[in-house]
PDB file of N, CA, C, O and CB in Angstrom:
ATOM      1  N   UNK A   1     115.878 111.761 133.711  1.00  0.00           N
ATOM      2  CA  UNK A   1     117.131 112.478 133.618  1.00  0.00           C
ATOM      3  C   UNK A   1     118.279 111.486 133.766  1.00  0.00           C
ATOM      4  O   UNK A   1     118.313 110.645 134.663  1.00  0.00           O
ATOM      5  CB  UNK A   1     117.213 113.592 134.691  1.00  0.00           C
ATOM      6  N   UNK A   2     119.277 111.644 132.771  1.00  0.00           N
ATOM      7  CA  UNK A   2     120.347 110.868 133.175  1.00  0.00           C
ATOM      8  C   UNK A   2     121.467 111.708 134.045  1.00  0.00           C
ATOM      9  O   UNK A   2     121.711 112.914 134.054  1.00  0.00           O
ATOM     10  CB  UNK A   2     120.940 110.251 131.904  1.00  0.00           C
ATOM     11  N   UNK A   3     121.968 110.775 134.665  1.00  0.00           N
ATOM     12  CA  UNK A   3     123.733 111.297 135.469  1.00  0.00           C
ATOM     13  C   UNK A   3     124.435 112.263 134.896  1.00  0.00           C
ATOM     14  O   UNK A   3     125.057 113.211 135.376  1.00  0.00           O
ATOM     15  CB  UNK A   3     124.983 110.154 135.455  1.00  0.00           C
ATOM     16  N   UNK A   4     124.226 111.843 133.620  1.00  0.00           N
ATOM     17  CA  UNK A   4     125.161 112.871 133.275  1.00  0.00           C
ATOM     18  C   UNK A   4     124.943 114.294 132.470  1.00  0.00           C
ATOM     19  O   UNK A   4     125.690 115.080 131.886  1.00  0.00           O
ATOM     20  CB  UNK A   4     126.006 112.202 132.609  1.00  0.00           C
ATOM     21  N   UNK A   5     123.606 114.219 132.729  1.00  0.00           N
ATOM     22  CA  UNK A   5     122.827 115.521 131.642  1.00  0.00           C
ATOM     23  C   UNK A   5     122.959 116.562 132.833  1.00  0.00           C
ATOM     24  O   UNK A   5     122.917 116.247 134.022  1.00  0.00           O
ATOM     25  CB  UNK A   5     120.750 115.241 130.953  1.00  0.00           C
ATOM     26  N   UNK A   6     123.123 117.830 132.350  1.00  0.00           N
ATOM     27  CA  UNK A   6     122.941 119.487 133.083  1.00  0.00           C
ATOM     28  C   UNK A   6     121.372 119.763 133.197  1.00  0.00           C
ATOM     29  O   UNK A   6     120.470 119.236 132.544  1.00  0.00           O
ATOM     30  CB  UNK A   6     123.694 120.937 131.951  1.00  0.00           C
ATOM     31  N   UNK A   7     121.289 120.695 134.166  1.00  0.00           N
ATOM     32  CA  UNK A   7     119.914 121.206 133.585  1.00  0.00           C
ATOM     33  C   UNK A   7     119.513 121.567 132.511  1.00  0.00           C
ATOM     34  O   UNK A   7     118.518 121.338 131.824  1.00  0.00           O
ATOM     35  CB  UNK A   7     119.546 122.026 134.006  1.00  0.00           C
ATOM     36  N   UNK A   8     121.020 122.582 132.374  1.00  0.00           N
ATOM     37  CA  UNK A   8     120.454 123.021 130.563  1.00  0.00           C
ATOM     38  C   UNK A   8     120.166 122.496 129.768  1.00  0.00           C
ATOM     39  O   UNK A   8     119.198 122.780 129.062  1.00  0.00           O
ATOM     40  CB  UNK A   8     121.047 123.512 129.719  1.00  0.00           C
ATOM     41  N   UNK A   9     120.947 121.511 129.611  1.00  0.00           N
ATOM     42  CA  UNK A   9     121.149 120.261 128.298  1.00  0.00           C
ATOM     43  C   UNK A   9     119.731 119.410 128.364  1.00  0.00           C
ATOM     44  O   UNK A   9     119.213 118.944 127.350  1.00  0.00           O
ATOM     45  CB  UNK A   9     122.729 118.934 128.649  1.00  0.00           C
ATOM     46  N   UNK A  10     119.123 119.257 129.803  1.00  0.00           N
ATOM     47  CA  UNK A  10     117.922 118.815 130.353  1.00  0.00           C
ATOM     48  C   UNK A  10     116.675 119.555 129.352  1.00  0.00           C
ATOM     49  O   UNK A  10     115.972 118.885 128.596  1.00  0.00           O
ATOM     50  CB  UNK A  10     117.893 119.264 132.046  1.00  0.00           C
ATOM     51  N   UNK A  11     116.560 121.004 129.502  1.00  0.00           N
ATOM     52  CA  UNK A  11     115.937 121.801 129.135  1.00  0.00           C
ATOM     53  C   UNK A  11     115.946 121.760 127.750  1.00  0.00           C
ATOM     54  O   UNK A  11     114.857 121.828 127.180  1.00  0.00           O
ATOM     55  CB  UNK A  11     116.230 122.782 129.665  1.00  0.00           C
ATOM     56  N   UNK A  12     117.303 121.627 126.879  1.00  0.00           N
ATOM     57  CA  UNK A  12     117.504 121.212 125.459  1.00  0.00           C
ATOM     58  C   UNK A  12     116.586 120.936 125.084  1.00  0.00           C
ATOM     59  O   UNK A  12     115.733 121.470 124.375  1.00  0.00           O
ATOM     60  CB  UNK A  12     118.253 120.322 125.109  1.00  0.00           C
ATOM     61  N   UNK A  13     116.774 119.492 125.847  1.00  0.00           N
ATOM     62  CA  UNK A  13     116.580 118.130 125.236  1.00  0.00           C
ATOM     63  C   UNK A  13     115.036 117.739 125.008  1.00  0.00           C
ATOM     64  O   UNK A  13     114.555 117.078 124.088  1.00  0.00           O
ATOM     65  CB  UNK A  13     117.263 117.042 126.193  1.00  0.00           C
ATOM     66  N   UNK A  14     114.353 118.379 126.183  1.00  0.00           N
ATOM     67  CA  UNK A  14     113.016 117.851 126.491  1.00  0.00           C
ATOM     68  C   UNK A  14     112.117 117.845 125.398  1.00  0.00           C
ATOM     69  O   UNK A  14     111.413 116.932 124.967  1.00  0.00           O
ATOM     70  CB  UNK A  14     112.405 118.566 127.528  1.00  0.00           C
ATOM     71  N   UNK A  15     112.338 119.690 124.804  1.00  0.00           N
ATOM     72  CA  UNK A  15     111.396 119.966 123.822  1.00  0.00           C
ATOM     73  C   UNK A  15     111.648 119.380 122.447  1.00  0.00           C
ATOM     74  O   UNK A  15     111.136 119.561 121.342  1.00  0.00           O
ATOM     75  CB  UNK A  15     111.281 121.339 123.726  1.00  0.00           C
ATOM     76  N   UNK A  16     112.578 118.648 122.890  1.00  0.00           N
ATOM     77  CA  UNK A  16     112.535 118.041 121.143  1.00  0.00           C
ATOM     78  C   UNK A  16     112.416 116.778 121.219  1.00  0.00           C
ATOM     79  O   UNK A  16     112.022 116.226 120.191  1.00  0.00           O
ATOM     80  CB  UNK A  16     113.887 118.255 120.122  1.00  0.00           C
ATOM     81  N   UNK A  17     112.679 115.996 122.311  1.00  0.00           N
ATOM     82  CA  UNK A  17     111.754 114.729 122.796  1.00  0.00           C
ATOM     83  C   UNK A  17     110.513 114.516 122.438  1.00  0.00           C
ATOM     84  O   UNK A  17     109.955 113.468 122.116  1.00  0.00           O
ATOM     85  CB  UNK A  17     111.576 114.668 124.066  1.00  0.00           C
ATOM     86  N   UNK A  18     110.080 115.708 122.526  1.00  0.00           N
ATOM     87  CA  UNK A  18     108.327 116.170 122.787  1.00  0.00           C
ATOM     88  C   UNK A  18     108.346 116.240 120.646  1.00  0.00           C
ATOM     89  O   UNK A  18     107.680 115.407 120.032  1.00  0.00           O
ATOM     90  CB  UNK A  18     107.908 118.580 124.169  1.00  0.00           C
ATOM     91  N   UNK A  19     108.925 116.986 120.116  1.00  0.00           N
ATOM     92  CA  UNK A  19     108.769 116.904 119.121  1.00  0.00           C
ATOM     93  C   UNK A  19     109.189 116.098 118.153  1.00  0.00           C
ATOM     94  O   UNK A  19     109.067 116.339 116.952  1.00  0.00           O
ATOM     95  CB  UNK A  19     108.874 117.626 118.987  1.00  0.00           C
ATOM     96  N   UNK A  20     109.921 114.680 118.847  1.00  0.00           N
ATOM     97  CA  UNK A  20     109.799 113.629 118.263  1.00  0.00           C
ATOM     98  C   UNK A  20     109.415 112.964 118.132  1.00  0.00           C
ATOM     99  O   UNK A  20     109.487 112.254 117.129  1.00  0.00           O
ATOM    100  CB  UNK A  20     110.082 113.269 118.189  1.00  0.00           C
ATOM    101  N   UNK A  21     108.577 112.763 119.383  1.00  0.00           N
ATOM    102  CA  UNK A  21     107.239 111.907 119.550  1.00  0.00           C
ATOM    103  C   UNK A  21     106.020 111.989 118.838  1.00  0.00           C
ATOM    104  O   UNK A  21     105.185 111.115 118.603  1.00  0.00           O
ATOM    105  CB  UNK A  21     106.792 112.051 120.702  1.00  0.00           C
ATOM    106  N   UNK A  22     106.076 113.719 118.398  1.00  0.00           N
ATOM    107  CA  UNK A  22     104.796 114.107 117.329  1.00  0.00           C
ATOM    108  C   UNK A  22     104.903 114.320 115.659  1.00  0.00           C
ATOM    109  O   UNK A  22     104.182 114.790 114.779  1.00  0.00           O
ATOM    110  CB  UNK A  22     104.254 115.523 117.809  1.00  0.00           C
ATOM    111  N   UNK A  23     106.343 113.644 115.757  1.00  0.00           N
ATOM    112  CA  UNK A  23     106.693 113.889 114.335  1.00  0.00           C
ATOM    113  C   UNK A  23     106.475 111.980 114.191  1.00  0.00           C
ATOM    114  O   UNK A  23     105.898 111.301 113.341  1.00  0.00           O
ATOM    115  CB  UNK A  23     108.613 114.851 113.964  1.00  0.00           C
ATOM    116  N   UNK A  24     106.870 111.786 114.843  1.00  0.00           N
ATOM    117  CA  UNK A  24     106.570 109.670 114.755  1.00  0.00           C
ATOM    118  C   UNK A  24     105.046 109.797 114.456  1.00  0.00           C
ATOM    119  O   UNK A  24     104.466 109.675 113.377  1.00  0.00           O
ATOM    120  CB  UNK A  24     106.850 108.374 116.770  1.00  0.00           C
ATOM    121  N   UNK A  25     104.672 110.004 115.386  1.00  0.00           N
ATOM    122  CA  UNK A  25     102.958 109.899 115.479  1.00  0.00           C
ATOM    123  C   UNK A  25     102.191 110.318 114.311  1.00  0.00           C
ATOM    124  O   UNK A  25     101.427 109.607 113.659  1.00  0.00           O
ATOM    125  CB  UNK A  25     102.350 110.822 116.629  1.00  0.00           C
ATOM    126  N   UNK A  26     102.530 111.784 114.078  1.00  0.00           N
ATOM    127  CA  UNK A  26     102.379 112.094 112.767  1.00  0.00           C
ATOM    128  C   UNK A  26     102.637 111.503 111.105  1.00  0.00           C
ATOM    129  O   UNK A  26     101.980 111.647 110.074  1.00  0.00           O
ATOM    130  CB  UNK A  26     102.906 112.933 112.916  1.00  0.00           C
ATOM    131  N   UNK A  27     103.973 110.751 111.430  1.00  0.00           N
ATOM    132  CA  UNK A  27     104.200 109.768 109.946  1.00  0.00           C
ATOM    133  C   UNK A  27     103.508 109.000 110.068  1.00  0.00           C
ATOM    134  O   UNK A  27     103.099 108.531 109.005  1.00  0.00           O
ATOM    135  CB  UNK A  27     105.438 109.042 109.535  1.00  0.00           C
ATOM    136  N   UNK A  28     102.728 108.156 111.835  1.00  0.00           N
ATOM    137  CA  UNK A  28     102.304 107.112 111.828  1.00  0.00           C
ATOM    138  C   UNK A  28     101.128 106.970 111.003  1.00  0.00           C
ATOM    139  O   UNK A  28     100.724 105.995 110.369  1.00  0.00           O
ATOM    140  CB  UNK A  28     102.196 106.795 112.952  1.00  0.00           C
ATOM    141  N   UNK A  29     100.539 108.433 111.168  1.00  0.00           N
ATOM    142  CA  UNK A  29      99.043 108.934 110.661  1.00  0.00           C
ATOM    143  C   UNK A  29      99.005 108.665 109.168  1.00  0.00           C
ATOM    144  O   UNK A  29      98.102 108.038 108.614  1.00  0.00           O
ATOM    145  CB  UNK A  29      98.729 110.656 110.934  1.00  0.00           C
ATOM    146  N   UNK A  30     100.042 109.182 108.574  1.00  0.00           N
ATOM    147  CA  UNK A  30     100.249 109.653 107.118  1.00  0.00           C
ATOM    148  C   UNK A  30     100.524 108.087 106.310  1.00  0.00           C
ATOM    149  O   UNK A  30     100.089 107.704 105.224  1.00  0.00           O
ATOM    150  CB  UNK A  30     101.768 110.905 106.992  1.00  0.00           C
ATOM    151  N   UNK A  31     101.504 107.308 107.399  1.00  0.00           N
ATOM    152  CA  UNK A  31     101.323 105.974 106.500  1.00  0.00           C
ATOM    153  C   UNK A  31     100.494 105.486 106.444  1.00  0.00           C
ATOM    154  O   UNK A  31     100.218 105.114 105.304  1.00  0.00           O
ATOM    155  CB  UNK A  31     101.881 105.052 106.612  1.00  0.00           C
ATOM    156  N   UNK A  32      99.416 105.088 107.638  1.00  0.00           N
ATOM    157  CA  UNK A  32      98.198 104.610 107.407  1.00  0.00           C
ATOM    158  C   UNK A  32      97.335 104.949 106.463  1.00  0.00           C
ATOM    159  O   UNK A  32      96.700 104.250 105.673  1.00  0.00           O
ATOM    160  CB  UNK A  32      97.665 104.709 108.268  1.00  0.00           C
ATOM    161  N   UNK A  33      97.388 106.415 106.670  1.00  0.00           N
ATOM    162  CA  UNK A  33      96.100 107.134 105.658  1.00  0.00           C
ATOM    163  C   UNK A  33      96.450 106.689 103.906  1.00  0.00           C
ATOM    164  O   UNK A  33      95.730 106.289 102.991  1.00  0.00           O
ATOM    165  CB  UNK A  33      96.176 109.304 105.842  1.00  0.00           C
ATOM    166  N   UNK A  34      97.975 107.007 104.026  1.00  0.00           N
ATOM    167  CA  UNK A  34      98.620 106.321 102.268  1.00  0.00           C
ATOM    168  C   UNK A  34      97.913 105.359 101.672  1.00  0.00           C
ATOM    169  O   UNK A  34      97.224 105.261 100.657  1.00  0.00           O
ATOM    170  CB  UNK A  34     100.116 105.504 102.237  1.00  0.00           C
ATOM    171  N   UNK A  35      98.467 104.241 103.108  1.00  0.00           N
ATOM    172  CA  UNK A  35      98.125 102.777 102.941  1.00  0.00           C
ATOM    173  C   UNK A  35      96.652 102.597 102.269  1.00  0.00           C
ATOM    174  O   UNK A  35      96.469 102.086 101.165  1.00  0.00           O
ATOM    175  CB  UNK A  35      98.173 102.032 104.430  1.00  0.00           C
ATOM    176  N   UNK A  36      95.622 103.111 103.136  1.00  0.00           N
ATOM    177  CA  UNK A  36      94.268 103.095 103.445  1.00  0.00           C
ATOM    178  C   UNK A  36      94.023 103.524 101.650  1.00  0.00           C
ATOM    179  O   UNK A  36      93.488 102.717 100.889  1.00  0.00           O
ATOM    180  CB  UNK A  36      93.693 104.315 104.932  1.00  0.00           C
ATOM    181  N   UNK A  37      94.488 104.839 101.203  1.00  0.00           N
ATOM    182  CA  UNK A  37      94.067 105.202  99.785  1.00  0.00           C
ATOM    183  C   UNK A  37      94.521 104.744  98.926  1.00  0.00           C
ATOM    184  O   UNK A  37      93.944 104.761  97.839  1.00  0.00           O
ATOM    185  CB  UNK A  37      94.143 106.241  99.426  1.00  0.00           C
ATOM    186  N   UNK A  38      95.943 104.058  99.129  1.00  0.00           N
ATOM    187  CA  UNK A  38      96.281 103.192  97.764  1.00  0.00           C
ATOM    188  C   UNK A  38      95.474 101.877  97.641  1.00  0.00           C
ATOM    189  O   UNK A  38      95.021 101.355  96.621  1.00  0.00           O
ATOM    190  CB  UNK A  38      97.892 102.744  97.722  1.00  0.00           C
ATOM    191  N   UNK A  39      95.408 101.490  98.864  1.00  0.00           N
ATOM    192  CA  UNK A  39      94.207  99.893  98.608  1.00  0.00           C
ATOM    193  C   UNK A  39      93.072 100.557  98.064  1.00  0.00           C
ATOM    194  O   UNK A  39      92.782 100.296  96.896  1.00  0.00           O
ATOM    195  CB  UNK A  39      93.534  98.838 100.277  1.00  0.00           C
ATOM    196  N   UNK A  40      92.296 101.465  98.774  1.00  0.00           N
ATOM    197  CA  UNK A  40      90.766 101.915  97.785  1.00  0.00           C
ATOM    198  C   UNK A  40      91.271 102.256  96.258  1.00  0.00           C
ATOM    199  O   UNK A  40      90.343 102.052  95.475  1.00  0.00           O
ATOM    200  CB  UNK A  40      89.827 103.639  98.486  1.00  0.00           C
ATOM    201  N   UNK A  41      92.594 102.765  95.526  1.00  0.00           N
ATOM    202  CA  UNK A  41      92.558 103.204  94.440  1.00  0.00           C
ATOM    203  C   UNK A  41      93.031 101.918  93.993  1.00  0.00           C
ATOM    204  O   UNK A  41      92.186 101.604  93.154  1.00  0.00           O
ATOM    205  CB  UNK A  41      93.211 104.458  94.160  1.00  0.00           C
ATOM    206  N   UNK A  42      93.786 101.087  94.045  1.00  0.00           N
ATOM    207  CA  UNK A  42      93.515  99.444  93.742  1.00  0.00           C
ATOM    208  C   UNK A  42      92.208  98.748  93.218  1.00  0.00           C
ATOM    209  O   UNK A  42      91.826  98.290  92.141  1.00  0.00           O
ATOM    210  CB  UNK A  42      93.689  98.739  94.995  1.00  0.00           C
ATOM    211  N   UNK A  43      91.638  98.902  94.647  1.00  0.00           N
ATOM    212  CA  UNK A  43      90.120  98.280  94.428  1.00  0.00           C
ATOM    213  C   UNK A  43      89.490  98.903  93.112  1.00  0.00           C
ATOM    214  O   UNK A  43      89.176  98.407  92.031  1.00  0.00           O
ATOM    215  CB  UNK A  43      89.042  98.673  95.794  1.00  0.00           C
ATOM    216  N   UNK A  44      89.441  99.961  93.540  1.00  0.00           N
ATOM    217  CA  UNK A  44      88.472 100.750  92.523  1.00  0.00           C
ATOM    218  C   UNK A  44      89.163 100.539  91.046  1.00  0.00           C
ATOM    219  O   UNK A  44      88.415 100.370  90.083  1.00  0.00           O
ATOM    220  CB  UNK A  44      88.352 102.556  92.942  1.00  0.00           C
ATOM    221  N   UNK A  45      90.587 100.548  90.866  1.00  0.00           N
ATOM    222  CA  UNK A  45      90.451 100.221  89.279  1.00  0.00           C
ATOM    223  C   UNK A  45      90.202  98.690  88.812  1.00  0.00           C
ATOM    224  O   UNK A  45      89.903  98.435  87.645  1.00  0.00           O
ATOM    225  CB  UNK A  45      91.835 100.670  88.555  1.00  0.00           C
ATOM    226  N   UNK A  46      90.336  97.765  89.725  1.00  0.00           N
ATOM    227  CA  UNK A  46      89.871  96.425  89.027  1.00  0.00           C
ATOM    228  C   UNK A  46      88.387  95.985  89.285  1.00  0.00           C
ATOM    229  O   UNK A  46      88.085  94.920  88.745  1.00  0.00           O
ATOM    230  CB  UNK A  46      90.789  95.228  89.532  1.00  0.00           C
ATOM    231  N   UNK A  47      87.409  96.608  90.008  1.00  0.00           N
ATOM    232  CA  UNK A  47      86.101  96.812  89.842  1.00  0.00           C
ATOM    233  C   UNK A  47      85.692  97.009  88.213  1.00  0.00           C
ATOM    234  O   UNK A  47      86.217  97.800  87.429  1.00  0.00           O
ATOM    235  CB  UNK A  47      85.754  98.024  90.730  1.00  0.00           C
ATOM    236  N   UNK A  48      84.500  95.967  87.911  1.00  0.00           N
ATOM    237  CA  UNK A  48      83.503  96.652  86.220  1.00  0.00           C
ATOM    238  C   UNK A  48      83.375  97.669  86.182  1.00  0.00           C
ATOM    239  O   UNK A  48      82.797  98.183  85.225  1.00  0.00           O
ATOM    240  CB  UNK A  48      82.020  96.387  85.820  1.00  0.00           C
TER     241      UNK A  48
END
């Protein structure tokens, strides 16, 4: 909590803290997984 936050503003704030953390985490997922399928669809078209 900072000095200068209310409870309320406290209460705001938290739940979307919380849902920023799972929206990061979540892109984190989605870039990897991208990443992960554009290299296999790479591979796979310069394979015989």
């Amino acid at each position: 909590m900072r000095a200068w936050q209310t409870g309320e503003e406290r209460d705001r704030i938290k739940p979307l803290e919380r849902e920023n953390r799972e929206l990061r985490q979540a892109n984190e997922i989605l870039r990897k997984a991208s990443a992960y399928f554009a290299a296999a669809e790479l591979d796979r078209r310069f394979k015989p």
